[in-house]
N, CA, C and O of each residue as an XYZ file, in Angstrom:
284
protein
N      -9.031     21.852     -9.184
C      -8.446     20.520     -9.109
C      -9.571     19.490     -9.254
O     -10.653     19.645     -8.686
N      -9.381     18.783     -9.774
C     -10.802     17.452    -10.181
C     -10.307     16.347     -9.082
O      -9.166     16.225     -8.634
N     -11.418     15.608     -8.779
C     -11.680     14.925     -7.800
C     -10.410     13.979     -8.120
O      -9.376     14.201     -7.491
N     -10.444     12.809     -9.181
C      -8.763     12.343     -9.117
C      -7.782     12.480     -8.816
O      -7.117     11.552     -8.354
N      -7.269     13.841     -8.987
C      -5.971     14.420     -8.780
C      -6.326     14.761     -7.126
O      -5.241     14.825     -6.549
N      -7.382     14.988     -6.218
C      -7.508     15.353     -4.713
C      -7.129     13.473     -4.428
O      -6.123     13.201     -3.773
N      -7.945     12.421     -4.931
C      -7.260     11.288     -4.381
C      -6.207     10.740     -4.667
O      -5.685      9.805     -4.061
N      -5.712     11.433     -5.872
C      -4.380     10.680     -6.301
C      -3.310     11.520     -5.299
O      -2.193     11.033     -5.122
N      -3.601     12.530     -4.781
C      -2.648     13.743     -3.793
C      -2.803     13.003     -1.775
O      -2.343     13.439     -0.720
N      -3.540     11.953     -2.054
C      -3.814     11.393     -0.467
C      -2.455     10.791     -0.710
O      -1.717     10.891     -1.691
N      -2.231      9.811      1.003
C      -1.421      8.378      0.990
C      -2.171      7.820      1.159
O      -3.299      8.255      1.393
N      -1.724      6.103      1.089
C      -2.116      4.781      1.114
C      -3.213      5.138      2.131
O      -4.374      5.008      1.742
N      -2.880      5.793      4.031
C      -3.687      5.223      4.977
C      -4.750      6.314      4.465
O      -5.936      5.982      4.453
N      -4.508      7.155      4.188
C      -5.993      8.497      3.723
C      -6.959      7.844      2.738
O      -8.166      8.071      2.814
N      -6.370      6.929      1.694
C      -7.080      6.658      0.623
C      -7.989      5.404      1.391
O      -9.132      5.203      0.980
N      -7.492      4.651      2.412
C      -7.767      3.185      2.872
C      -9.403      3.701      4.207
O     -10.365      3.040      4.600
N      -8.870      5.393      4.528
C      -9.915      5.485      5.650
C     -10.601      6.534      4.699
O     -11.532      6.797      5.460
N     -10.810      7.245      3.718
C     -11.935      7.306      2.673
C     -12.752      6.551      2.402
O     -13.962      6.676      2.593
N     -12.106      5.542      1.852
C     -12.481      4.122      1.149
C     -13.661      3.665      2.256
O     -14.861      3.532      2.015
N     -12.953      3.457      3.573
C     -14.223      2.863      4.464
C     -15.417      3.766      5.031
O     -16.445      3.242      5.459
N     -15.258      4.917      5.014
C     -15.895      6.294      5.194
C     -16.986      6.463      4.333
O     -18.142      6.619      4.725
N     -16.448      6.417      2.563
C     -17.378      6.422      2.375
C     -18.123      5.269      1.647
O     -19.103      5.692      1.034
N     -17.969      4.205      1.566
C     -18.526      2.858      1.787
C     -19.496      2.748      2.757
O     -20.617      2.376      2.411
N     -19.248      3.026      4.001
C     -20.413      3.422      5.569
C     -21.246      4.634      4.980
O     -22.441      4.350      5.060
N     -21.051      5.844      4.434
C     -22.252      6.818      3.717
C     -23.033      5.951      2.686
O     -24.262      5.964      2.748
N     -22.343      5.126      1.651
C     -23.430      4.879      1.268
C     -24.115      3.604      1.731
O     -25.080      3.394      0.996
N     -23.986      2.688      2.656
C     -23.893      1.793      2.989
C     -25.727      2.667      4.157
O     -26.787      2.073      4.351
N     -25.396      3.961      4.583
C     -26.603      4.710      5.043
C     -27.592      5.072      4.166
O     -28.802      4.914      4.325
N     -26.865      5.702      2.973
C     -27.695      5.654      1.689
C     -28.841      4.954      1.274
O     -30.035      5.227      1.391
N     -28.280      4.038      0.788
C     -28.769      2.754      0.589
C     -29.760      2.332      1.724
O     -30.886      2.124      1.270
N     -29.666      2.169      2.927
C     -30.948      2.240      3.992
C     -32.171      3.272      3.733
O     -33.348      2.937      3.599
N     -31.756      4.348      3.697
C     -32.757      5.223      3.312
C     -33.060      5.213      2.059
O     -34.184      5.680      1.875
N     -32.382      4.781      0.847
C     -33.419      4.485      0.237
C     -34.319      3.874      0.373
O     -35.433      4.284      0.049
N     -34.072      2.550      0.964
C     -35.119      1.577      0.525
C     -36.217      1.900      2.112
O     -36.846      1.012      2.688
N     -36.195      2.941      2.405
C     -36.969      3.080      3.937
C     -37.913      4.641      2.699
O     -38.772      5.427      3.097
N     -37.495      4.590      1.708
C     -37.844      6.007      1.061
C     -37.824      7.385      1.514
O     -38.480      8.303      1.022
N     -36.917      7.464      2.612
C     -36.381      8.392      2.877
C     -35.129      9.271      2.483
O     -34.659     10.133      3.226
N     -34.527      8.880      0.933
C     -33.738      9.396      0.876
C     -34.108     10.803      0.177
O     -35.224     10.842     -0.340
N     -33.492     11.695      0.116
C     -33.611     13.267     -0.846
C     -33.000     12.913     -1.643
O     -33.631     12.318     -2.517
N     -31.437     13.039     -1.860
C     -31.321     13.068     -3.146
C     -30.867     11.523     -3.642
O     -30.091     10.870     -2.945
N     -31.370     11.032     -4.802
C     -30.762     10.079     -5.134
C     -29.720     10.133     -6.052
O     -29.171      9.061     -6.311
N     -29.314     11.167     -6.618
C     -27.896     11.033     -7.042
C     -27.030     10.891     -6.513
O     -25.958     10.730     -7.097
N     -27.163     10.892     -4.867
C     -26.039     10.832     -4.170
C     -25.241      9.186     -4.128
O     -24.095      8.857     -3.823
N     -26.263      8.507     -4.518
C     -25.935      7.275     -4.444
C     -24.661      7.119     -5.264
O     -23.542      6.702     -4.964
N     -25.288      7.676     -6.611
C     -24.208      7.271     -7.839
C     -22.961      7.919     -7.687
O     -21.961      7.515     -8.281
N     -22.949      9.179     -6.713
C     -22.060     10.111     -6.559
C     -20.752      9.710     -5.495
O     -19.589     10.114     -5.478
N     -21.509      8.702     -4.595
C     -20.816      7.896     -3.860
C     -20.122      6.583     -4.170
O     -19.025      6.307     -3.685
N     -20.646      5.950     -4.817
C     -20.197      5.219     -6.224
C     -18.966      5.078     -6.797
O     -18.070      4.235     -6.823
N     -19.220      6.292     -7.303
C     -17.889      6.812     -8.517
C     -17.219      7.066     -7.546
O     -16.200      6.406     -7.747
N     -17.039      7.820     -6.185
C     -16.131      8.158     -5.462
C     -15.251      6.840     -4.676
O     -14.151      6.858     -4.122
N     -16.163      5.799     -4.871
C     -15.374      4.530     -4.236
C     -14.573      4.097     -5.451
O     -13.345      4.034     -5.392
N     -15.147      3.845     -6.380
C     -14.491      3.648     -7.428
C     -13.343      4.451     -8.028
O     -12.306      3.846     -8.300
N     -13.413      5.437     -8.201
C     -12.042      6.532     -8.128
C     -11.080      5.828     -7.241
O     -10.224      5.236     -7.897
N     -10.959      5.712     -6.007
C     -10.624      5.330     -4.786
C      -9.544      4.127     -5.081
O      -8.322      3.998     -5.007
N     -10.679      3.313     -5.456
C     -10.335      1.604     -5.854
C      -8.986      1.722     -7.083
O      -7.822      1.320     -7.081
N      -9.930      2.571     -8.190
C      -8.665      2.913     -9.122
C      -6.842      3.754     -8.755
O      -5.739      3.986     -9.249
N      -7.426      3.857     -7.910
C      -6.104      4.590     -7.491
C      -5.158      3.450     -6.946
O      -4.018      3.132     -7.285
N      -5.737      3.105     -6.296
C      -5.076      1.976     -4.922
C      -4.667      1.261     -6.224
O      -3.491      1.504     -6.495
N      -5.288      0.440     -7.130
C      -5.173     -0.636     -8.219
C      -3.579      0.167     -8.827
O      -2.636     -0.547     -9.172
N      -3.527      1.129     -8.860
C      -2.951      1.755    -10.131
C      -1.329      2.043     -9.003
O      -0.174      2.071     -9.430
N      -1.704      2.190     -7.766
C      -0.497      2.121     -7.036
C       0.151      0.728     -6.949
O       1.357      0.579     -7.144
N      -0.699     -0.312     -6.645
C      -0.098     -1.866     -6.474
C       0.403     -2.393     -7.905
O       0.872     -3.510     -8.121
N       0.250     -1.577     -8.642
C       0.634     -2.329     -9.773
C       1.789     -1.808    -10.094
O       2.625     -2.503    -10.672
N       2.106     -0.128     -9.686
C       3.177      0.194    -10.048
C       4.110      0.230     -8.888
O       4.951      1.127     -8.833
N       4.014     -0.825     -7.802
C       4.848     -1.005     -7.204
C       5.416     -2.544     -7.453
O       6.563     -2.980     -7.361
N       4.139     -3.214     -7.812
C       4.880     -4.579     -8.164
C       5.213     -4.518     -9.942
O       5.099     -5.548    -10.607
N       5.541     -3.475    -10.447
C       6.572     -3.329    -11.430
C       7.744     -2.718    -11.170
O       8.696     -2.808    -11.946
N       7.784     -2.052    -10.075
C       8.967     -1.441     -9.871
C       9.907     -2.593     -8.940
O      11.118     -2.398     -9.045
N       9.529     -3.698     -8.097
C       9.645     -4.814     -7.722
C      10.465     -5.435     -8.475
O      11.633     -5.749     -8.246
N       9.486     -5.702     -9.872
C      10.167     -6.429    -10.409
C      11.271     -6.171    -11.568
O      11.516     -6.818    -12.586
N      11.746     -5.193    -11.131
C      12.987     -4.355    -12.142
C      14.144     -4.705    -11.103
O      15.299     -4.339    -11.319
């Protein structure tokens, strides 16, 4: 199963306490980088895309509820 289809398979409150979960990882990330303590730095980008996935989902639900609204 690819990472989309695991967030597109959450609800609203799973996707909303991801979202802040991992926003706070990289939000630690990001500290250790700049303290140069981080190991890996792909994790950054990896955390990234995972908010962003996230974001796209939520976007892609509000929209197809305010089309179904407006039918």
């Amino acid at each position: 199963m690819t990472k989309t289809n695991e967030i597109r398979e959450m609800n609203d409150e799973q996707l909303l306490h991801e979202l802040r979960e991992t926003q706070q990882e990289l939000f630690r990330l990001r500290f250790q980088a700049s303290t140069e303590k981080l190991d890996a730095p792909s994790s950054l980008r990896k955390l990234r895309k995972r908010i962003a996935r996230i974001k796209t989902v939520q976007r892609e639900r509000t929209l197809a509820s305010a089309g179904q609204s407006e039918s």
